[in-house]
ChimeraX commands (.cxc) that place a marker at each C-alpha (Angstrom):
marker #1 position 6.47,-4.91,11.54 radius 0.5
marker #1 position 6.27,-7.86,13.64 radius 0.5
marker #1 position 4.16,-11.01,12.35 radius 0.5
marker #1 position 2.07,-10.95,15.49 radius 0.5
marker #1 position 1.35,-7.56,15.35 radius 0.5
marker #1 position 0.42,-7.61,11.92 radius 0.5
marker #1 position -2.11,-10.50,12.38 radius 0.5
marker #1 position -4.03,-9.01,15.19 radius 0.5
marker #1 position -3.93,-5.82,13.71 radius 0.5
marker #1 position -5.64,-7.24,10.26 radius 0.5
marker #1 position -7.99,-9.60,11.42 radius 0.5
marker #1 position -9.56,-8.32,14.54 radius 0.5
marker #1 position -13.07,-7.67,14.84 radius 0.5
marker #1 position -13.54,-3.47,14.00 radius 0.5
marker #1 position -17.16,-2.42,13.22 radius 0.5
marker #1 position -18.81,1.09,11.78 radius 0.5
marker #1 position -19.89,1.72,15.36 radius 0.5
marker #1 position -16.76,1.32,17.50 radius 0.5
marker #1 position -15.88,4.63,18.36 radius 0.5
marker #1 position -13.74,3.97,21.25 radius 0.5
marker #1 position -9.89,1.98,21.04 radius 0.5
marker #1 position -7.63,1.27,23.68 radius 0.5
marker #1 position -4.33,-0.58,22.95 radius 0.5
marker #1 position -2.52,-2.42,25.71 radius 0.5
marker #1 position 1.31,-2.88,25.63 radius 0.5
marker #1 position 1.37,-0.32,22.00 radius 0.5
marker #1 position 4.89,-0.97,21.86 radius 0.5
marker #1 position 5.80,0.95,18.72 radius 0.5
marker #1 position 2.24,1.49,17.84 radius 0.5
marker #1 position 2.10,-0.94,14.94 radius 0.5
marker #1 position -1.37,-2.66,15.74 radius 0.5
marker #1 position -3.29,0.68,16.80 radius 0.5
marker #1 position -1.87,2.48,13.44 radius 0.5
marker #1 position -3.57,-0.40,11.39 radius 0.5
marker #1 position -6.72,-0.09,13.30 radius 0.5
marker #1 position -6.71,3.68,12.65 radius 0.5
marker #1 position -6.45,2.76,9.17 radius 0.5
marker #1 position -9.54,0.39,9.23 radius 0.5
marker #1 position -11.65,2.43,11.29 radius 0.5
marker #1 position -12.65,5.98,12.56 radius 0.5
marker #1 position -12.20,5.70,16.31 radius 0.5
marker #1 position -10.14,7.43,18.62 radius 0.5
marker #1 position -7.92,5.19,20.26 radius 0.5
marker #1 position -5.47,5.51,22.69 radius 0.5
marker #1 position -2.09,2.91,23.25 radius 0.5
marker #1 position -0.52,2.80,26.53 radius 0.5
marker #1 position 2.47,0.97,27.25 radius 0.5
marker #1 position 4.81,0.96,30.46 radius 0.5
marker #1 position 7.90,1.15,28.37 radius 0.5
marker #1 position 8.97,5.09,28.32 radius 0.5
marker #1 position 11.04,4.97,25.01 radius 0.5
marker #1 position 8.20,2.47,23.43 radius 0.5
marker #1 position 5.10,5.36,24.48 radius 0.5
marker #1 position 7.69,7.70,22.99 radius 0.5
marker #1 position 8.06,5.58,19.92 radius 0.5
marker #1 position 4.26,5.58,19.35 radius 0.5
marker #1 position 3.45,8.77,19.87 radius 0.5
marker #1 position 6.03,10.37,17.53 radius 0.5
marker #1 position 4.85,7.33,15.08 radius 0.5
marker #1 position 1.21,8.54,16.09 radius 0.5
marker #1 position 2.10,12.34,15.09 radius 0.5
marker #1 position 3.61,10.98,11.56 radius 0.5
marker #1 position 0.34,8.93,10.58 radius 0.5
marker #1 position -2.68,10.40,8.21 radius 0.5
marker #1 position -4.63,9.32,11.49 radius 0.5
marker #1 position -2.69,11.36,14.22 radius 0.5
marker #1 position -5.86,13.37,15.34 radius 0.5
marker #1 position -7.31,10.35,16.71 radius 0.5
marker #1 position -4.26,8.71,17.61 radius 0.5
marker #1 position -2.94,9.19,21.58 radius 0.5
marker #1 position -0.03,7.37,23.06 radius 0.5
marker #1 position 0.75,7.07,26.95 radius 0.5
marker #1 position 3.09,5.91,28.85 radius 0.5
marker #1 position 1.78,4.33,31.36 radius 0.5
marker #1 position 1.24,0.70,33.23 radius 0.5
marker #1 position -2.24,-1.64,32.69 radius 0.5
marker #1 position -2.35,-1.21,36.73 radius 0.5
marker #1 position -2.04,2.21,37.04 radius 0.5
marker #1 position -3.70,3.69,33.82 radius 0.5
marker #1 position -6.90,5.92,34.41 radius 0.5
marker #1 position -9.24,5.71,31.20 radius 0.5
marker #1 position -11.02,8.60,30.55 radius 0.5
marker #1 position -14.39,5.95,29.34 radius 0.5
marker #1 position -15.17,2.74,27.90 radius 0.5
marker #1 position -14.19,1.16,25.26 radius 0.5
marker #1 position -15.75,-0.36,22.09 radius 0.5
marker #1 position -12.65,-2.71,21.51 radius 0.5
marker #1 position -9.52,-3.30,23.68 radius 0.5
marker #1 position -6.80,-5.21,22.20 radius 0.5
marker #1 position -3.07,-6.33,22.87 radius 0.5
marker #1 position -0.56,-8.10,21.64 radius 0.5
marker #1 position 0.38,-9.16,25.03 radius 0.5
marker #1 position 3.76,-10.44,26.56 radius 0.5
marker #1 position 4.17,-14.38,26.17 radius 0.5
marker #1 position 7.41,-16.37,27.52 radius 0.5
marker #1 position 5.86,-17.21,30.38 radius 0.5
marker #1 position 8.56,-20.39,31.58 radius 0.5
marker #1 position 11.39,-19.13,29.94 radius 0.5
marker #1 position 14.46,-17.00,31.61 radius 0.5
marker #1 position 14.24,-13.96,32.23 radius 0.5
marker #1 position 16.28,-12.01,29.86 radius 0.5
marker #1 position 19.18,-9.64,31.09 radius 0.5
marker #1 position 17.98,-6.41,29.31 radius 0.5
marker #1 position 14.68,-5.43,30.74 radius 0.5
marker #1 position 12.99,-3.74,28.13 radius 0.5
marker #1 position 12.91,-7.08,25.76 radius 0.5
marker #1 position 12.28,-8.84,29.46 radius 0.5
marker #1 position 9.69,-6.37,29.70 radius 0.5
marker #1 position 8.43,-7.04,26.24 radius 0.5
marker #1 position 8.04,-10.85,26.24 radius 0.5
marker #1 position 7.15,-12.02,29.66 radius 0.5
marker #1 position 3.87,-11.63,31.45 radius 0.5
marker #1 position 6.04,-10.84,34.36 radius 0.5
marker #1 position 5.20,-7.25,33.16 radius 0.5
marker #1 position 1.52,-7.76,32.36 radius 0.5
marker #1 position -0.58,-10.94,32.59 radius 0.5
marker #1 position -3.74,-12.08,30.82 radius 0.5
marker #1 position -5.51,-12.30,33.90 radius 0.5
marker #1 position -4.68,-8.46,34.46 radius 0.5
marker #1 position -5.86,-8.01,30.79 radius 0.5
marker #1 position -8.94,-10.09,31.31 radius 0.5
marker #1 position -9.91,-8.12,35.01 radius 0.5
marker #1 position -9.56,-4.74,32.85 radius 0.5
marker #1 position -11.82,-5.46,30.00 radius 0.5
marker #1 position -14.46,-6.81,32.26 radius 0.5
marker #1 position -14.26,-3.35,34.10 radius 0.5
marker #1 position -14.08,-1.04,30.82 radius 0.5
marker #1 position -15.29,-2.41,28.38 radius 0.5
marker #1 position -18.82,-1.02,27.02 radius 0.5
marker #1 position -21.75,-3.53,27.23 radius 0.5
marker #1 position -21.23,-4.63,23.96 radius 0.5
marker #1 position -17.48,-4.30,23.60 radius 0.5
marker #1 position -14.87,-6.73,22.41 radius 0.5
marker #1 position -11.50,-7.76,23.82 radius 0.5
marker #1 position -9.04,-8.87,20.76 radius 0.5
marker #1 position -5.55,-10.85,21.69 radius 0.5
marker #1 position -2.83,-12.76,20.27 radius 0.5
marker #1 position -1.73,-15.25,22.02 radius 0.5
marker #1 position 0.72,-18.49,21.74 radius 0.5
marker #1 position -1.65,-21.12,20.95 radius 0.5
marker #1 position -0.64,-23.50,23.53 radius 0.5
marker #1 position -1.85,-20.62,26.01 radius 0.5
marker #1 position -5.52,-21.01,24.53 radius 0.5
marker #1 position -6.99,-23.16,27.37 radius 0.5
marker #1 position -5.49,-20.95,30.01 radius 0.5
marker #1 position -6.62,-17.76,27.87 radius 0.5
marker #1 position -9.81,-19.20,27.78 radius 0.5
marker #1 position -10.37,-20.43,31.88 radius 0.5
marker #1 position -9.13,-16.64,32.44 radius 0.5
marker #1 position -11.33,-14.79,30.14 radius 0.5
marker #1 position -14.65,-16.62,31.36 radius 0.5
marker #1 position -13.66,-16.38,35.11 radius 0.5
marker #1 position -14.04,-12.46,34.22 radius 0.5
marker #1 position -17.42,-12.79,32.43 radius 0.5
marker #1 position -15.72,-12.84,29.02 radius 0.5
marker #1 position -16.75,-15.43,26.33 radius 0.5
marker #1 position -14.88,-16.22,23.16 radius 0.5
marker #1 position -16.82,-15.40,19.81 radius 0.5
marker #1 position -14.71,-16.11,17.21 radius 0.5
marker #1 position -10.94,-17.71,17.25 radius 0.5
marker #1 position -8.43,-17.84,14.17 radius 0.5
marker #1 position -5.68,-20.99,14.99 radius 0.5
marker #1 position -2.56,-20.00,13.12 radius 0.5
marker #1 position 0.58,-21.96,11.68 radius 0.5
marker #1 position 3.33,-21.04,10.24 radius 0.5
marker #1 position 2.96,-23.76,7.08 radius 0.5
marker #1 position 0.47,-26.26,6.32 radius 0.5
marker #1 position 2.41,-29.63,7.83 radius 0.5
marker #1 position 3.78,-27.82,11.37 radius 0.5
marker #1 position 1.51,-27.55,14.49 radius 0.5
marker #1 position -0.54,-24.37,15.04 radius 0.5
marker #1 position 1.75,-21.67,16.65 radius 0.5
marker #1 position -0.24,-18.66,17.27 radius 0.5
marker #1 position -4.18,-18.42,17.74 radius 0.5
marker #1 position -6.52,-14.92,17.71 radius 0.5
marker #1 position -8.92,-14.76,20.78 radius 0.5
marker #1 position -11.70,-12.51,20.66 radius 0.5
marker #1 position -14.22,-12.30,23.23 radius 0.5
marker #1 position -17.31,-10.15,24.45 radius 0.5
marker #1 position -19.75,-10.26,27.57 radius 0.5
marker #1 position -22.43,-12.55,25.71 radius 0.5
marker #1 position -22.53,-16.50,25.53 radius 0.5
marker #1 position -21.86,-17.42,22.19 radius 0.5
marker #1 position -21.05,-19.79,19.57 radius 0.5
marker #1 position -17.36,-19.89,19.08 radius 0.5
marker #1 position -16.64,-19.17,15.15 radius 0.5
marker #1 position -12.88,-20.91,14.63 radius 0.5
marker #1 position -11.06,-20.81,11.37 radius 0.5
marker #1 position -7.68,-21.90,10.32 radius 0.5
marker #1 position -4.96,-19.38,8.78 radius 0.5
marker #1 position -1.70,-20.69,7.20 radius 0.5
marker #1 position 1.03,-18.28,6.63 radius 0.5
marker #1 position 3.71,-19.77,4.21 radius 0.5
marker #1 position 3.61,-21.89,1.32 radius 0.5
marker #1 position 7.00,-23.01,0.56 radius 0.5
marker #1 position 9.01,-19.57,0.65 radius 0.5
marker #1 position 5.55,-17.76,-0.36 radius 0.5
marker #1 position 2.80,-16.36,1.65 radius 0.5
marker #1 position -0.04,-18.42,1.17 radius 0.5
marker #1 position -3.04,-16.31,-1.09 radius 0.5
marker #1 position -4.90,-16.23,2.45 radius 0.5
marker #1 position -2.57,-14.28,4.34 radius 0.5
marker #1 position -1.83,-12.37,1.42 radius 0.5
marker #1 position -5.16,-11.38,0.92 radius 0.5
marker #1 position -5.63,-10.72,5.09 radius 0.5
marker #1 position -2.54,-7.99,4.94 radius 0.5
marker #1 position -2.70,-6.66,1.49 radius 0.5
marker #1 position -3.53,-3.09,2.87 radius 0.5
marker #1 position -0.76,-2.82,5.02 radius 0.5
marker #1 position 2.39,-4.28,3.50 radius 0.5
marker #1 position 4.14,-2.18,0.59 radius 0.5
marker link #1:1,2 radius 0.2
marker link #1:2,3 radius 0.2
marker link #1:3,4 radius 0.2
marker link #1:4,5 radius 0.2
marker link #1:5,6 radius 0.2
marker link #1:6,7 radius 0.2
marker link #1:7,8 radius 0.2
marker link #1:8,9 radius 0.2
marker link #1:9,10 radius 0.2
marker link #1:10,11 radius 0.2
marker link #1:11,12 radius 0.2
marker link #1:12,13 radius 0.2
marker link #1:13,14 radius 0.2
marker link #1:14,15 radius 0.2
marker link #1:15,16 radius 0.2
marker link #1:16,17 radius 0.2
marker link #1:17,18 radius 0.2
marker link #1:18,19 radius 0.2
marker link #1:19,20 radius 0.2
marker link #1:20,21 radius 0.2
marker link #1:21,22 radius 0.2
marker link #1:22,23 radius 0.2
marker link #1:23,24 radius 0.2
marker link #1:24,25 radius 0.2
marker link #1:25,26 radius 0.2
marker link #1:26,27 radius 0.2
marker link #1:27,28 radius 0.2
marker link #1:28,29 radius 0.2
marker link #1:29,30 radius 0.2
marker link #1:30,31 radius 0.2
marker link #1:31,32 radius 0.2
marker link #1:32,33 radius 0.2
marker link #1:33,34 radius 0.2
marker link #1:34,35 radius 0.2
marker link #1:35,36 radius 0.2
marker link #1:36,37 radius 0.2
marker link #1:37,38 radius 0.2
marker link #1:38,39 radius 0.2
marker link #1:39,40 radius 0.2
marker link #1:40,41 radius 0.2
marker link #1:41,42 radius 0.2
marker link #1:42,43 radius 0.2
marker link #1:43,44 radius 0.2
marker link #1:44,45 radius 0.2
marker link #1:45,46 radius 0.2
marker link #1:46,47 radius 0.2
marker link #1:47,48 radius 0.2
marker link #1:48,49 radius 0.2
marker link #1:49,50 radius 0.2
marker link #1:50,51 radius 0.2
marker link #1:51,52 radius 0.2
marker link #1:52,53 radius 0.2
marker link #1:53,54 radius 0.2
marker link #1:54,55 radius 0.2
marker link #1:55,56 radius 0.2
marker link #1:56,57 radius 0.2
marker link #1:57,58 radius 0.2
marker link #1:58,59 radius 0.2
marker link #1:59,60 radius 0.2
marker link #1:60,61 radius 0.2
marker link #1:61,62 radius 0.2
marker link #1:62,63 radius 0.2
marker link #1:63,64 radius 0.2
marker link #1:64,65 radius 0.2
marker link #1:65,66 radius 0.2
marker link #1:66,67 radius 0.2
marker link #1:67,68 radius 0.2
marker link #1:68,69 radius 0.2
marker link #1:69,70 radius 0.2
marker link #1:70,71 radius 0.2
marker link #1:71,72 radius 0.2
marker link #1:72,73 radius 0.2
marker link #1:73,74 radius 0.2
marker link #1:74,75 radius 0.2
marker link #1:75,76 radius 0.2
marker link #1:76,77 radius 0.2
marker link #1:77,78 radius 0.2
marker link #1:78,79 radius 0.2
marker link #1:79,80 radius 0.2
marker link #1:80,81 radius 0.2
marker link #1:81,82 radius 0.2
marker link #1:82,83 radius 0.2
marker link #1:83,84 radius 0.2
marker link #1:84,85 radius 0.2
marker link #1:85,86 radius 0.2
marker link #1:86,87 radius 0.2
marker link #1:87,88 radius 0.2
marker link #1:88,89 radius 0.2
marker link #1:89,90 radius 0.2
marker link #1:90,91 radius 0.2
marker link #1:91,92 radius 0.2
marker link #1:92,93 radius 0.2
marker link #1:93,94 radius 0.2
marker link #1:94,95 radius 0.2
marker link #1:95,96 radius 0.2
marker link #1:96,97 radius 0.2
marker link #1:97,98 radius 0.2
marker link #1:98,99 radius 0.2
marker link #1:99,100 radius 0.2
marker link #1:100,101 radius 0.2
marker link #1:101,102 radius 0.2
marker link #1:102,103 radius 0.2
marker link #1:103,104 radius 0.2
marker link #1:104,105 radius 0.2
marker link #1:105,106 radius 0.2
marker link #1:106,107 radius 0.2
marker link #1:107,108 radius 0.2
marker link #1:108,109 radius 0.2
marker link #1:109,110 radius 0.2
marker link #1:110,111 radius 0.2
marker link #1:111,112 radius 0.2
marker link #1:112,113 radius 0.2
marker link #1:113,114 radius 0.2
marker link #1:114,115 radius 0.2
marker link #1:115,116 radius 0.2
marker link #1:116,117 radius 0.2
marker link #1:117,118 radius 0.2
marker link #1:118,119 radius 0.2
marker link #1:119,120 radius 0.2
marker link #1:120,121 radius 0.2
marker link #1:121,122 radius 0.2
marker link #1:122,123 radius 0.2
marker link #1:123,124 radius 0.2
marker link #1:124,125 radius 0.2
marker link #1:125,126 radius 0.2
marker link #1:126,127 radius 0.2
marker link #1:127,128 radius 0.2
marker link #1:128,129 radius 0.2
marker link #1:129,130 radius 0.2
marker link #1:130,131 radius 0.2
marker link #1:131,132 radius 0.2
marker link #1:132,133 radius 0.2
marker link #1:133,134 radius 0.2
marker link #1:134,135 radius 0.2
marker link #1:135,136 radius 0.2
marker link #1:136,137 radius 0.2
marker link #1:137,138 radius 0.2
marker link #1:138,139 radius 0.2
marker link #1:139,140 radius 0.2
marker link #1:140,141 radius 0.2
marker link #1:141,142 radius 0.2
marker link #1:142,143 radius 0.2
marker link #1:143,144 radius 0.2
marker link #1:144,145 radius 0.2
marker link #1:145,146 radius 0.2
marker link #1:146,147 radius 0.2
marker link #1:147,148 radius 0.2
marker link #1:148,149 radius 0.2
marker link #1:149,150 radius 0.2
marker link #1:150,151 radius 0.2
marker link #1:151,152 radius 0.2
marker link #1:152,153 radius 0.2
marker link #1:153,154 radius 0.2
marker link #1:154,155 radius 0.2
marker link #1:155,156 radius 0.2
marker link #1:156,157 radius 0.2
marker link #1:157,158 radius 0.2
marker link #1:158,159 radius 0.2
marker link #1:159,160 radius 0.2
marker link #1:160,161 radius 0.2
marker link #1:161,162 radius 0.2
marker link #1:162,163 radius 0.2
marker link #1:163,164 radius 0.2
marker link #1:164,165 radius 0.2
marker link #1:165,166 radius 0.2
marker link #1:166,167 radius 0.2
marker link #1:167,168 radius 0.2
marker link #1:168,169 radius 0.2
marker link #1:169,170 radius 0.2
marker link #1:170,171 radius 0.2
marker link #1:171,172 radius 0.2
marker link #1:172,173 radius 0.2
marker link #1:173,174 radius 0.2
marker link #1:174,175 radius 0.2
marker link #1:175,176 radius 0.2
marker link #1:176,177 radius 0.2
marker link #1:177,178 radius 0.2
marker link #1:178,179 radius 0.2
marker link #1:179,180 radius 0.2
marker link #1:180,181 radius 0.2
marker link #1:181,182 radius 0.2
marker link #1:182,183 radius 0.2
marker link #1:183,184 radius 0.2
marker link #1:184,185 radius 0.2
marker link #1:185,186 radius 0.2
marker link #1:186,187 radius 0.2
marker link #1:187,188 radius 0.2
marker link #1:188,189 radius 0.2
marker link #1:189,190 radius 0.2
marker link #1:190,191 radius 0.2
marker link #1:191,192 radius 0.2
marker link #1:192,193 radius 0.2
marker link #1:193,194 radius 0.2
marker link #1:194,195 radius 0.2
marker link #1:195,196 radius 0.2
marker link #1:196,197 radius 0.2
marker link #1:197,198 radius 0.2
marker link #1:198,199 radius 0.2
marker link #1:199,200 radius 0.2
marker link #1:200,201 radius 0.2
marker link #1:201,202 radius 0.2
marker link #1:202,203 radius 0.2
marker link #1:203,204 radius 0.2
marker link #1:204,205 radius 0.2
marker link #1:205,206 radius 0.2
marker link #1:206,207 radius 0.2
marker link #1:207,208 radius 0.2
marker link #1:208,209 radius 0.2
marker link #1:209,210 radius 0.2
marker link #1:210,211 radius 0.2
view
C-alpha cells in the first residue's frame, strides 16, 4: 500500500452519518477499502485507468465490505453519479512540472495532465451534499494553489494535517479537507519516521490497517 494512500485513507474525516462515498482516481482501491472498513457507506471509486477499475473491483469483490463496494471505470469528466455525496476524496495525480513519463498509465497516474484539482474542486462543489466534505492529499508545496482553487469553488478548508517524513526535513505531504461552510482551519503536524521507526503517532493513526 502506498504511504499516501494510507494517510488519507486513515485520517480523513468519516462520520456515523455519511452514507454516501465517492473515490476519485481509486487506482487499486486501497483508500476506499479502508474507508469501507471505518464506515458503513456505500461508496463507489472511479478511475480512468481500465486495468486500475479492474484492479478495484476484483479487490472490491475480495473485501468483507464488497456489498457496498462499486468500482468504475470511468473519467472525473465524463462520470454520471447516480446522487450526492457525503464525502468525496482522492488521492489525486501530482508531478505537475516534471516530464512526462513514456508509459502512460504511471503518466496517467502522477500528473494532473489526467485530472486536475481544479476539475476535482468544480465536481465537489456540484455533488457534494450541503454538508459534505471533500478529503485530498496533496504535495504540500501545492497547498496555496489547493487552497486559491478550492475557495474559488465555494469550498473552505476545515481541518489540515502538514506531514514530514522525519522530524528535522521540511513538510512533504499535507491533508486538505474542506466543506461549503467558513470555518476555522484546525492544522496539526504528523511525523512519520523516527530514525528507522515509525514514530508512536503514525503508528497509532494506521494500526488498523497494517498487519
Amino acid at each position: 500500500m502506498g504511504t499516501d494512500a494510507v494517510l488519507l485513507g486513515a485520517a480523513m474525516t468519516l462520520l456515523p452519518e455519511d452514507r454516501t462515498l465517492l473515490d476519485i482516481g481509486t487506482g487499486t482501491g486501497v483508500i476506499a477499502l479502508m474507508a469501507a472498513q471505518r464506515c458503513g457507506a456505500g461508496i463507489i471509486g472511479i478511475d480512468i485507468d481500465s486495468p486500475s477499475a479492474e484492479e478495484a473491483a476484483e479487490n472490491f469483490s475480495l473485501s468483507p465490505w464488497a456489498g457496498r463496494l462499486r468500482a468504475e471505470n470511468a473519467a472525473l469528466a465524463s462520470f454520471r453519479p447516480p446522487h450526492k455525496f457525503d464525502l468525496i476524496f482522492s488521492n489525486p495525480p501530482y508531478y505537475d512540472n516534471s516530464l512526462l513519463n513514456p508509459d502512460a498509465r504511471e503518466s496517467a497516474a502522477r500528473h494532473t495532465e489526467s485530472l486536475s484539482y481544479r476539475e476535482i474542486a468544480a465536481f465537489s462543489s456540484e455533488w457534494l451534499e450541503e454538508e459534505g466534505r471533500l478529503s485530498l492529499i496533496l504535495p504540500f508545496d501545492c497547498k496555496p494553489m489547493a487552497l486559491r482553487t478550492a475557495a474559488s469553488f465555494g469550498l473552505f478548508p476545515f481541518r489540515a494535517i502538514n506531514i514530514k517524513t522525519t522530524a528535522r526535513k521540511p513538510f512533504r505531504r499535507v491533508i486538505l479537507e474542506f466543506s461549503r461552510r467558513r470555518a476555522e482551519c484546525t492544522e496539526s503536524e504528523l511525523v512519520l519516521q523516527d530514525g528507522n521507526a515509525r514514530t508512536a503517532q503514525y503508528s497509532e493513526l494506521t494500526e488498523d490497517f497494517y498487519l
